[in-house]
Each structure stands twice: as C-alpha cells, then as structure tokens.
C-alpha positions in Angstrom: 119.7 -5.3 74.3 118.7 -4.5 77.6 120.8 -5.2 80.7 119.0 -5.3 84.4 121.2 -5.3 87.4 119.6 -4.4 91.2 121.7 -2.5 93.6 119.9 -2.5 97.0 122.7 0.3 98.2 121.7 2.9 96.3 120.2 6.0 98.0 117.1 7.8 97.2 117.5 11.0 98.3 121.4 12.4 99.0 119.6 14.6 101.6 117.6 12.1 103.7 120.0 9.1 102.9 116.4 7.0 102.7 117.4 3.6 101.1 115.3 2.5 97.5 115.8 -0.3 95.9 117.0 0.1 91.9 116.3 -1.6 89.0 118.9 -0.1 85.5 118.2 -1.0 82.2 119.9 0.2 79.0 119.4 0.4 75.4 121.4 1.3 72.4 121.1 5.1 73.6 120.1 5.3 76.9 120.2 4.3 80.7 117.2 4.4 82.9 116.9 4.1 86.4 114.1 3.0 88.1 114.2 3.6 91.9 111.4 2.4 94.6 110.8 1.6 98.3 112.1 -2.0 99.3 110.0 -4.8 98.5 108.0 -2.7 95.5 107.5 -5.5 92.6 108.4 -4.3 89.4 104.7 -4.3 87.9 103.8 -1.9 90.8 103.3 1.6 89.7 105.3 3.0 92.6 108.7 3.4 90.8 110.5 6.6 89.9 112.0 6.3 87.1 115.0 8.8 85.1 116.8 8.2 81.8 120.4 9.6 80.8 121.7 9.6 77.3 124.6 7.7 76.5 126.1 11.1 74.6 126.1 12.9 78.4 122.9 14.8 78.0 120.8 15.6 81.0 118.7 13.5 83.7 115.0 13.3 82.5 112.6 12.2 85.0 109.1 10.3 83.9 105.8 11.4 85.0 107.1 14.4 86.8 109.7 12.1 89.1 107.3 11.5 91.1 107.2 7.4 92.1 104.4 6.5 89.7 105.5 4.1 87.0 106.2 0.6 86.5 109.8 -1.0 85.9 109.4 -4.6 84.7 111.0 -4.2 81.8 113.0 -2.1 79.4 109.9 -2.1 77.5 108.0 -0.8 79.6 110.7 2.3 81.0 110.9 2.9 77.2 107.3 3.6 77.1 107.3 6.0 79.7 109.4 8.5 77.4 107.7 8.2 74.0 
C-alpha cells in the first residue's frame, strides 16, 4: 500500500531554509521522501529522493542525493533502491 501526501512547508536545506516541495510514499517497510523545487512534476527527473526504514535504520539517499530521479509513484522511488 502506498500512501502520497504533499507538504509544500517542508524545507530543503535546514541551513539555507530554501523551500521544496515533497512528495512521501510508504510501503510495508519503508518511507521515502522525494523532495524538489516548486512546480517540478513528478515525472521530472529533478527530485531528490531518501528512504528510512520503518525499524529506525538510517537515511539513504538515491543517486548520490543529488536531485536526479523521478517521484510519480511508489513504484518508481522503489526502483531507485533495488
């Protein structure tokens, strides 16, 4: 099951405060959160995009972390880790 929710607050970087816009999706073991400039569409490859286990384990970043995936689906973020 995969849940999508948007939360335009959320800040890219702590240090520069620059506003992104998110997409999260989860699965059974995992959240990932996809992060890009306003107005990206999700089929852009200009999202960064990090996963988090459920169980507390650490932040993994696709491709590096640098803003260079697409989000549209949990699918897709899925992908990106295999």
């Amino acid at each position: 099951m995969s849940i999508m929710s948007y939360d335009p607050n959320l800040k890219a970087d702590r240090q520069t405060e620059t506003p992104l816009d998110t997409l999260r999706y989860t699965d059974a073991d995992y959240e990932y959160l996809c992060e890009a400039v306003p107005e990206t569409l999700a089929t852009t490859a200009a999202w960064r995009v990090s996963r988090v286990a459920f169980n507390g384990s650490s932040e993994r970043f696709a491709r590096g972390g640098r803003f260079a995936c697409a989000a549209d689906s949990v699918e897709t973020v899925q992908a990106l880790f295999a």
